[in-house]
DSSP file (Angstrom, degrees, kcal/mol; ACC not computed):
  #  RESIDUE AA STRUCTURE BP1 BP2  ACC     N-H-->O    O-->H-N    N-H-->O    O-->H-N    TCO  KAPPA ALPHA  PHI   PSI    X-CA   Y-CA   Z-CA
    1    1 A X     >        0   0    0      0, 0.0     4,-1.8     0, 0.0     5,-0.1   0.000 360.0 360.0 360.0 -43.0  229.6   26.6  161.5
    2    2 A X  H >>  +     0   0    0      1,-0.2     3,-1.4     2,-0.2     4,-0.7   0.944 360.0  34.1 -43.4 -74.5  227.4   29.1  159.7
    3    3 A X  H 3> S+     0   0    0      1,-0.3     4,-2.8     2,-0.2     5,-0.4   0.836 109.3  62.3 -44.3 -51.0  229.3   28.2  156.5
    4    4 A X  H 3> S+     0   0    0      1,-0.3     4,-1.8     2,-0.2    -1,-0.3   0.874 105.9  47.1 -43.0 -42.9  229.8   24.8  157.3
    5    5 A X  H << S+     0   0    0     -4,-1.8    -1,-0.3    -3,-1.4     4,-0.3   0.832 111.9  51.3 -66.5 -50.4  225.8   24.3  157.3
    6    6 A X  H  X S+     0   0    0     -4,-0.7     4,-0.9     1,-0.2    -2,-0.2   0.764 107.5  57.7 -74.2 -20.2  225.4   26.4  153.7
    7    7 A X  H  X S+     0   0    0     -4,-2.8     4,-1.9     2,-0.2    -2,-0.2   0.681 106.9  38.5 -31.7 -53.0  227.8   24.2  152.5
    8    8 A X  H  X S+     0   0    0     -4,-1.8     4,-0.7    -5,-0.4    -1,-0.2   0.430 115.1  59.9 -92.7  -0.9  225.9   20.7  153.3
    9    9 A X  H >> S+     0   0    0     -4,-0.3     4,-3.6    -5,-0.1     3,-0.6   0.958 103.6  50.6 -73.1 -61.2  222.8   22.7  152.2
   10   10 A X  H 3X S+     0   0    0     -4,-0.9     4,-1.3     1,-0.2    -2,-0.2   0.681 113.0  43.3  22.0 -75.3  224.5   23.0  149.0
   11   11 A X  H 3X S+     0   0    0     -4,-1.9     4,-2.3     2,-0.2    -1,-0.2   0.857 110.7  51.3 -35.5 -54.5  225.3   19.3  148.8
   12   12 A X  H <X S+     0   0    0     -4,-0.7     4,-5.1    -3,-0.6     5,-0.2   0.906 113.5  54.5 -77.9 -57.0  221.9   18.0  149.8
   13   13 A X  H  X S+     0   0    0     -4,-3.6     4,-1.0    -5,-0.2    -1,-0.3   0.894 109.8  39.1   7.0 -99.4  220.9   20.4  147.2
   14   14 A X  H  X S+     0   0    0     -4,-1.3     4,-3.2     2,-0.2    -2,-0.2   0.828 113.5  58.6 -56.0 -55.6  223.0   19.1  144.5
   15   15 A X  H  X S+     0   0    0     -4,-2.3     4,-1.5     1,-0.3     5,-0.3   0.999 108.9  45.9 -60.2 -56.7  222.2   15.4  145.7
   16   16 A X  H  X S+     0   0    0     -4,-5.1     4,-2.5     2,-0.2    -1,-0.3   0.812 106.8  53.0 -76.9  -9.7  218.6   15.8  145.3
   17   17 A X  H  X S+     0   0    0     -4,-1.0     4,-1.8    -5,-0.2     5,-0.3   0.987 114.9  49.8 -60.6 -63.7  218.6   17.6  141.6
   18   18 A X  H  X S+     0   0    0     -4,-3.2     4,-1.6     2,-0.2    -2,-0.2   0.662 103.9  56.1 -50.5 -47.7  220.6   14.6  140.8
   19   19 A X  H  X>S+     0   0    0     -4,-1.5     4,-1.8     2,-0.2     5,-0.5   0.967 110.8  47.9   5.8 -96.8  218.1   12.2  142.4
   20   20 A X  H  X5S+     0   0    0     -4,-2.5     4,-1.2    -5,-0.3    -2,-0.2   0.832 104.1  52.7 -51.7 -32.0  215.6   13.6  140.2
   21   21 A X  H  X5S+     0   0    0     -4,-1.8     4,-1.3     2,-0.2    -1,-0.2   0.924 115.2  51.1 -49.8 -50.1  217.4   13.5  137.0
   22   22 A X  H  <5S+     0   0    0     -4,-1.6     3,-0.2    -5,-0.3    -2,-0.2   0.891 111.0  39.8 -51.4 -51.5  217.9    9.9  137.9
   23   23 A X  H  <5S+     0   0    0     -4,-1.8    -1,-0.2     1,-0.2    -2,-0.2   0.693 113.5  54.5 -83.7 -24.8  215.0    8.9  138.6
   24   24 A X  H  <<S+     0   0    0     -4,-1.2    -2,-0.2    -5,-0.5    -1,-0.2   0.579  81.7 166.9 -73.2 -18.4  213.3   11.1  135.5
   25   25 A X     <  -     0   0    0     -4,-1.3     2,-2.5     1,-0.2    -2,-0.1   0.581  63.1  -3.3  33.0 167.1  215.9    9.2  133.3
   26   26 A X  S    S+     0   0    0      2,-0.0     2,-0.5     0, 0.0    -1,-0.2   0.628 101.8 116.2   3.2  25.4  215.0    9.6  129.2
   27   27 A X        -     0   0    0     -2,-2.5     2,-0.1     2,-0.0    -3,-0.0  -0.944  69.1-130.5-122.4 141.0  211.6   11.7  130.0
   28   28 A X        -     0   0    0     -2,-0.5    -2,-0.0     1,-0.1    -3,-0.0  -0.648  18.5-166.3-100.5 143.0  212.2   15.3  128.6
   29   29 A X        +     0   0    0     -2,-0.1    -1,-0.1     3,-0.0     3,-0.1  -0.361  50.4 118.7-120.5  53.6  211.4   18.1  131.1
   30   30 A X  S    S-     0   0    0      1,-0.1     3,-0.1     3,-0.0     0, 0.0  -0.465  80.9 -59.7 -94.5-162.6  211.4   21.1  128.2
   31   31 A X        -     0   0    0      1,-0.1     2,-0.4    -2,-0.1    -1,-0.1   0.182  64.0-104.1 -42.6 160.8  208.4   23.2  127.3
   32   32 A X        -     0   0    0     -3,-0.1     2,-0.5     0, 0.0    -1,-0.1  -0.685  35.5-145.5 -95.7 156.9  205.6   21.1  126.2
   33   33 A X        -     0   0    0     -2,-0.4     2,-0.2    -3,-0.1     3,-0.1  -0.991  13.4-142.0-146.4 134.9  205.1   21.3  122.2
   34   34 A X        -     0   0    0     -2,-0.5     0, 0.0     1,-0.2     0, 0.0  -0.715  38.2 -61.5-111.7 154.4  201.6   21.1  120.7
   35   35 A X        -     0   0    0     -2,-0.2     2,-0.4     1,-0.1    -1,-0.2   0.524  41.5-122.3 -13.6 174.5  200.5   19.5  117.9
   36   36 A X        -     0   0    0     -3,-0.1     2,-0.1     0, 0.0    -1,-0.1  -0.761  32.6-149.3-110.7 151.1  201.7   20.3  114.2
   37   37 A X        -     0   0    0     -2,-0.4     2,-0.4     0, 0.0     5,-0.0  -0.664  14.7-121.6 -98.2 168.9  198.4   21.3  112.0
   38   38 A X        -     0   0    0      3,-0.3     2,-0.1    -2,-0.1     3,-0.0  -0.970  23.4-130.7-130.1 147.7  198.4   20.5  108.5
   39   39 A X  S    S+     0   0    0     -2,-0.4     2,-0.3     1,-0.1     3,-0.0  -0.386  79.7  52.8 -80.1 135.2  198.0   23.3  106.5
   40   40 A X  S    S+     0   0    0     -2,-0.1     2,-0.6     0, 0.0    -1,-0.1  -0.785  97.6  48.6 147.9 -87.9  195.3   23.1  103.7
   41   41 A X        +     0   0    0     -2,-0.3    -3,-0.3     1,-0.1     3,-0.1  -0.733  47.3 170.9-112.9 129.0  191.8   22.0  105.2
   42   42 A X        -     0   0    0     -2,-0.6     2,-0.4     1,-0.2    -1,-0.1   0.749  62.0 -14.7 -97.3 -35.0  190.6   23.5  108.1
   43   43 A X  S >> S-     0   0    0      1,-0.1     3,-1.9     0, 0.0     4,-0.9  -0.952  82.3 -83.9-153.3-172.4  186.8   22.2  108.6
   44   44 A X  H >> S+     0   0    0     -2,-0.4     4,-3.5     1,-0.3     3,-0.7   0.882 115.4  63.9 -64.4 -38.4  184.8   20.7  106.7
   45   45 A X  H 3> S+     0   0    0      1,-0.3     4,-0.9     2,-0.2    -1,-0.3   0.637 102.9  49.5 -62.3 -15.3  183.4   23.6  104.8
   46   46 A X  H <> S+     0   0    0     -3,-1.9     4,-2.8     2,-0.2    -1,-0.3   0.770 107.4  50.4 -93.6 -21.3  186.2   24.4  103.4
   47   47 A X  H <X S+     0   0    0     -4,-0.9     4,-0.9    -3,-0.7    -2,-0.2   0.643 109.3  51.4-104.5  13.2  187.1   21.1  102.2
   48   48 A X  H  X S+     0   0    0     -4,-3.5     4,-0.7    -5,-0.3     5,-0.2   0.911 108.5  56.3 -69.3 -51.4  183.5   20.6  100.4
   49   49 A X  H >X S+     0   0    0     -4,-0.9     3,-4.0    -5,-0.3     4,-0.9   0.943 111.7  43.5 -47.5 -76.2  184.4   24.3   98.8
   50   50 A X  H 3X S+     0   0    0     -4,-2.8     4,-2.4     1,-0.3    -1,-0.2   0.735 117.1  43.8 -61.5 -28.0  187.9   22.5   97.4
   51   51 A X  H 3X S+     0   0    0     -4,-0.9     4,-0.9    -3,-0.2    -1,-0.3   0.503 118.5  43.9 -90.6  12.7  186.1   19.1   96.1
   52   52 A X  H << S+     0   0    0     -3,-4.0    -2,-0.2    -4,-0.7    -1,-0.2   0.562 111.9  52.7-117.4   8.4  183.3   21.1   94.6
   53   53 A X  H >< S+     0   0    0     -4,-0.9     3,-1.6    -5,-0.2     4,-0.4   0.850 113.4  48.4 -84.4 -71.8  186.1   23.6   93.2
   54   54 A X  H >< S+     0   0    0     -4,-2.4     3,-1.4     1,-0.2     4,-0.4   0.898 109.0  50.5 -25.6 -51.0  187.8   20.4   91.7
   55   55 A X  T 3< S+     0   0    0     -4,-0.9    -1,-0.2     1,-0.3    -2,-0.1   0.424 107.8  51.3 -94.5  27.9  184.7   18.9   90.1
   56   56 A X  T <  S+     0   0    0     -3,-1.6    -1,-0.3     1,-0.1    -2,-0.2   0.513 105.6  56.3-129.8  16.2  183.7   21.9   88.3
   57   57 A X  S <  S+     0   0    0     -3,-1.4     2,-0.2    -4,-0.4    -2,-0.2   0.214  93.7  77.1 -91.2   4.3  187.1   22.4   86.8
   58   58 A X  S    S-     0   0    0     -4,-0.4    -3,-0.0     1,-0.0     0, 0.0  -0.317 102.5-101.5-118.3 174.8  187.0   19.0   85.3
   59   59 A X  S  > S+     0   0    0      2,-0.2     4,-0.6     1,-0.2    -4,-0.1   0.283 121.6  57.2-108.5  -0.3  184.6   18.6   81.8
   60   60 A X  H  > S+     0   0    0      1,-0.2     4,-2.2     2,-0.1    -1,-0.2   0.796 109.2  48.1 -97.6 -30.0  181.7   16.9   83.7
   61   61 A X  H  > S+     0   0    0      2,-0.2     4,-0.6     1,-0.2    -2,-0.2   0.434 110.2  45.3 -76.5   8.3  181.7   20.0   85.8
   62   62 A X  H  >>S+     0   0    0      2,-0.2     4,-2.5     3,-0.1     5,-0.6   0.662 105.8  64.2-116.0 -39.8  181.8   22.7   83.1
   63   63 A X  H  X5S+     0   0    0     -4,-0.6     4,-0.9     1,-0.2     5,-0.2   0.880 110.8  37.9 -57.9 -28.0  179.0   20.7   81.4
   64   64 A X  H  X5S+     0   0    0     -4,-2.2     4,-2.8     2,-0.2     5,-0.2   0.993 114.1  48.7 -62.1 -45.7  176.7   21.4   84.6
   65   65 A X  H  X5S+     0   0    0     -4,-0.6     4,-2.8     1,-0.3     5,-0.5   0.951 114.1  51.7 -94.0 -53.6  177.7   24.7   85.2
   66   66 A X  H  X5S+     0   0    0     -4,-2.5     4,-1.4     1,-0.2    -1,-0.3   0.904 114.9  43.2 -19.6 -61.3  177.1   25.2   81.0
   67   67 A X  H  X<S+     0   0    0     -4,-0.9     4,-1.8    -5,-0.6     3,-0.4   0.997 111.8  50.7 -65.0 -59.6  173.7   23.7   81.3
   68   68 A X  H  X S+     0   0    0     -4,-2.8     4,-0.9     1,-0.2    -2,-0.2   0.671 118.5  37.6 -40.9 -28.8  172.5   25.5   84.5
   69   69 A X  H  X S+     0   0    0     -4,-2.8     4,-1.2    -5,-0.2    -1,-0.2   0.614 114.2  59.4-112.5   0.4  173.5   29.2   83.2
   70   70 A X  H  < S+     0   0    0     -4,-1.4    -2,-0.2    -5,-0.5    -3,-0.2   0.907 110.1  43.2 -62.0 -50.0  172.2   27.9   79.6
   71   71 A X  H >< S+     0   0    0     -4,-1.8     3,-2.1     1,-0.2    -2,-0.2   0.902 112.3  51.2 -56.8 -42.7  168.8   27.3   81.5
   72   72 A X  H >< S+     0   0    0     -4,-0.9     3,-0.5     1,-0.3    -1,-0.2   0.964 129.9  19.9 -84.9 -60.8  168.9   30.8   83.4
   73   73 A X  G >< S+     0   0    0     -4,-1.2     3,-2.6     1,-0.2    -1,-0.3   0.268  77.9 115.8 -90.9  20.5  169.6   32.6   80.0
   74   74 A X  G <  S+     0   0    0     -3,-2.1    -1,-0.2     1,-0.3    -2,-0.1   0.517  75.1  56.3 -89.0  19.8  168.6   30.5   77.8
   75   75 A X  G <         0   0    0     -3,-0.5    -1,-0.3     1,-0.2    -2,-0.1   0.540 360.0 360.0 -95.3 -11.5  165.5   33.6   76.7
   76   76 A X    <         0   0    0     -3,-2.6    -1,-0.2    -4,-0.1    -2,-0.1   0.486 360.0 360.0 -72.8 360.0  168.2   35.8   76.1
């Protein structure tokens, strides 16, 4: 009887994991997965540092940077 009883526990079991698969149908129950980043700019500050890295590598930006450290030395 004992058995008989762990047996249909067993079942009922079985029946309701299945039940729930069914009814959970195409919705994924793995780990939850966070966001991707994208690697490069992380807040703002950094990506003012990278456009102001850009425009001083370019020939309008070397002409500032030329003029500004012309002024600062320009008694030497």
């Amino acid at each position: 009887a004992a058995d008989a009883a762990r047996e249909e526990e067993k079942s009922d079991l079985a029946g309701d994991l299945m039940q729930r698969e069914f009814v959970t149908a195409r919705r994924y129950s793995g780990t939850r997965v966070g966001r991707s980043r994208r690697v490069g700019v992380e807040d703002v500050g950094s990506a003012l540092g990278q456009a102001l890295v850009k425009e001083l590598s370019c020939t309008t930006g070397r002409c500032i940077i030329r003029g500004v450290l012309g002024g600062f030395f320009k008694g030497r």
